[in-house]
C-alpha positions in Angstrom: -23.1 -16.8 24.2 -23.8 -13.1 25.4 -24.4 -10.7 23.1 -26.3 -7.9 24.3 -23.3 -5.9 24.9 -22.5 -5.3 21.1 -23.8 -2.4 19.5 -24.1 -2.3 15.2 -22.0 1.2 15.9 -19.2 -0.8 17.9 -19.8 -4.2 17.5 -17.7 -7.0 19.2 -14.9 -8.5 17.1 -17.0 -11.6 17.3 -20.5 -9.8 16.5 -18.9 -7.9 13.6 -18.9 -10.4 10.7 -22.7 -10.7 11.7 -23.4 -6.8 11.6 -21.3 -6.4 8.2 -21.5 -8.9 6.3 -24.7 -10.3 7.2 -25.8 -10.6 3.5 -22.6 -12.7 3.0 -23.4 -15.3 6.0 -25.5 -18.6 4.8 -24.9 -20.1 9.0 -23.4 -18.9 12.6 -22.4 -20.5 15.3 -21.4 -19.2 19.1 -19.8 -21.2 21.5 -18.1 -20.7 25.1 -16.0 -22.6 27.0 -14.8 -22.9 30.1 -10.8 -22.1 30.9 -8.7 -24.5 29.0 -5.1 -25.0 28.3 -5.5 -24.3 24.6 -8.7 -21.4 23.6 -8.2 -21.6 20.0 -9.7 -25.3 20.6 -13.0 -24.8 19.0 -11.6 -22.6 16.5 -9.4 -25.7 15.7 -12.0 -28.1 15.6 -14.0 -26.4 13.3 -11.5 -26.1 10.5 -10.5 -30.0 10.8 -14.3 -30.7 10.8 -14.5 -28.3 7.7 -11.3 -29.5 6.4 -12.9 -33.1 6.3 -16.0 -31.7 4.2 -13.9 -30.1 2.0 -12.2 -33.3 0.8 -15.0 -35.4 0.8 -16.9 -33.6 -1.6 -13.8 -33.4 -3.8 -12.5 -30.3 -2.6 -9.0 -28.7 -1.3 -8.4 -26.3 1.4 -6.7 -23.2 0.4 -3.1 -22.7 1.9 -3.8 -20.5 5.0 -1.4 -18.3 4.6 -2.5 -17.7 0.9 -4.3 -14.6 -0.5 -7.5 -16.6 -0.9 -7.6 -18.0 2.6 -5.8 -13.9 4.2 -9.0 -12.1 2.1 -11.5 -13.5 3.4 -10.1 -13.1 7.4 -8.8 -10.1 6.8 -11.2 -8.3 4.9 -14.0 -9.4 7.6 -11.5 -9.2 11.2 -12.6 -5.4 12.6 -9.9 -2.5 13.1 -8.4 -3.3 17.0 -9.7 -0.5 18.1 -10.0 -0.8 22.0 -9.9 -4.4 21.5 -6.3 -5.0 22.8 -6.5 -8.4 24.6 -5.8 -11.3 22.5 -8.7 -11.5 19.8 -7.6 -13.8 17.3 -9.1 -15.3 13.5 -9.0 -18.9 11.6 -10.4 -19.1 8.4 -10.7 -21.8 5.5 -11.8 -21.7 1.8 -12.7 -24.9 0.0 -12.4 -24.7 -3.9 -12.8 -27.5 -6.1 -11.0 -25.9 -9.4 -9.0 -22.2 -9.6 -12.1 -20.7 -10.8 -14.9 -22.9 -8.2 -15.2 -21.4 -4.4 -16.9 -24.3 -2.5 -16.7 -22.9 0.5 -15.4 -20.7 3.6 -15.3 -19.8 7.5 -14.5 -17.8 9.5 -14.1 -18.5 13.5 -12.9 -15.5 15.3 -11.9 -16.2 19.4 -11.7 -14.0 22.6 -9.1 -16.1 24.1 -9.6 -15.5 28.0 -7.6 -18.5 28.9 -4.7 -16.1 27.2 -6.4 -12.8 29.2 -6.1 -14.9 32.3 -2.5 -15.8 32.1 -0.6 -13.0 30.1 -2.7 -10.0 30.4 -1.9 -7.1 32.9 -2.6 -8.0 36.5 -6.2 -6.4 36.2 -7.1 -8.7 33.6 -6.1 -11.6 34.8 -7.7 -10.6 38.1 -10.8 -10.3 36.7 -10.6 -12.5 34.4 -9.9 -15.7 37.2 -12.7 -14.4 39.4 -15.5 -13.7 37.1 -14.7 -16.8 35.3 -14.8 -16.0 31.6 -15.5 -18.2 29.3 -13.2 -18.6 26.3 -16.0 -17.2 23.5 -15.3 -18.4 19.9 -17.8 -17.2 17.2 -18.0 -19.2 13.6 -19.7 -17.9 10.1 -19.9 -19.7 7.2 -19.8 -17.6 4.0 -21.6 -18.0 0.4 -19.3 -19.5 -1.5 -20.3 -16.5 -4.6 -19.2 -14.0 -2.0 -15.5 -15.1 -1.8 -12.5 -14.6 -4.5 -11.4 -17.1 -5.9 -7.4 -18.4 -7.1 -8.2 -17.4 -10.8 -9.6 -13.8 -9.8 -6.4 -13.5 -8.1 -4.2 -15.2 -10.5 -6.0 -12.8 -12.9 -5.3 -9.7 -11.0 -1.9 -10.9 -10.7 -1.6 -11.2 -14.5 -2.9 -7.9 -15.0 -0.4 -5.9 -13.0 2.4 -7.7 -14.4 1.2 -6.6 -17.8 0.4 -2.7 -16.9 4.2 -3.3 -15.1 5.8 -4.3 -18.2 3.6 -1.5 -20.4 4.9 1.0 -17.8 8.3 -0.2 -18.3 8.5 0.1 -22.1 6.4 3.5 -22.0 9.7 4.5 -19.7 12.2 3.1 -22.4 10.6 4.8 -25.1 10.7 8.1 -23.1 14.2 7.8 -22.4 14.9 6.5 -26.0 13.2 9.8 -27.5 14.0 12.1 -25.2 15.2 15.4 -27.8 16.0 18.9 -26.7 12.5 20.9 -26.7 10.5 17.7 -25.5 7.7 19.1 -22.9 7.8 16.6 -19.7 6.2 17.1 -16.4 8.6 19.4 -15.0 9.4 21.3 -17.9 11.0 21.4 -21.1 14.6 19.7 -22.4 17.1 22.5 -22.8 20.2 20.1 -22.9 21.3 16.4 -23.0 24.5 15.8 -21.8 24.9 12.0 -21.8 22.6 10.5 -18.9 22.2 13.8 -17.8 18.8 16.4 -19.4 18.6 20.3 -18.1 15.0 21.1 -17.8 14.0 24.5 -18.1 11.2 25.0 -15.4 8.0 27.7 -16.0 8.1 30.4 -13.6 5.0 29.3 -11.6 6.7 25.9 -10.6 9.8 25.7 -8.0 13.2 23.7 -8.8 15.1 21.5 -6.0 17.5 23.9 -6.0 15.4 27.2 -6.6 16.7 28.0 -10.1 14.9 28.5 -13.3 16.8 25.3 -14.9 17.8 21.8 -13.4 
């Protein structure tokens, strides 16, 4: 596959795993096709291949649409950009246990069998006569370089916990809340049932433009 267009500043979707993460990649493929009913073939083929693998060697695939399998396409797919015809990404992560990565890919596809038949009527014009390929670029990762369940189950964990601390900090607030307490807008002047009048410093503007609320 061609490459020689891509520049590190403004890399191809396909090139830009390769340019950013190169550290991360432990294998590459590229591979073009000629015009075909269905472009994400290769794409396809790859993660049933990997899929296989993955099982064999006592393994499971993360689900796709999971936060394992979503971080390590999204987090390695390029902004858009100028890149507004139908660039698309499949990736896989093999993990034997919650807290064991065995595994991932990423295959990212210029689909110009898409281009040819759904683009404007330049693309597809250009596309039919020049002929070009369907390209599909695939990069296995280092299994150390990708997140696993338990980091996320982890994270998870943690911001339920700061959730509920943030939530009894609030109660307690409410609970203790006494005419002269200093908050962030001012101080307590009144309680009236659910309802507190602030008194506001001068340097500091109200809602309603008055020295109280």
């Amino acid at each position: 596959m061609k490459t020689s267009g891509s520049m590190p500043s403004d890399p191809s979707p396909q090139i830009h795993p390769l340019v950013r993460d190169e550290s991360e990649i432990i294998g590459y493929r590229f591979f073009a096709e000629k015009l075909t009913a269905n472009g994400s073939a290769t794409a396809e083929r790859v993660r049933g291949v990997f899929a296989r693998e993955c099982i064999a060697k006592g393994g499971r695939i993360e689900p796709e649409d999971g936060e394992v399998a979503r971080s390590v396409l999204d987090r390695r797919l390029p902004p858009r950009g100028s890149f507004k015809h139908f660039w698309s990404g499949v990736s896989a992560v093999c993990v034997r246990s919650p807290s064991e990565v065995m595994g991932g890919f990423v295959a990212i596809t210029f689909d110009n069998t898409e281009l040819a038949t759904r683009g404007d009527i330049g693309a597809r014009l250009f596309s039919r006569n020049s002929l070009m390929p369907t390209r599909t670029a695939v990069y296995a990762y280092r299994p150390d370089r990708i997140r696993s369940p338990a980091s996320f189950q982890a994270q998870q964990a943690a911001r339920r916990a700061d959730n509920v601390a943030e939530q009894r900090t609030q109660e307690a607030f409410r609970r203790d809340l006494a005419v002269g307490t200093e908050t962030n807008c001012g101080t307590v002047i009144q309680i009236r049932g659910p309802m507190v009048e602030i008194a506001v410093p001068p340097v500091r503007l109200t809602p309603n433009g008055q020295s109280t609320f």
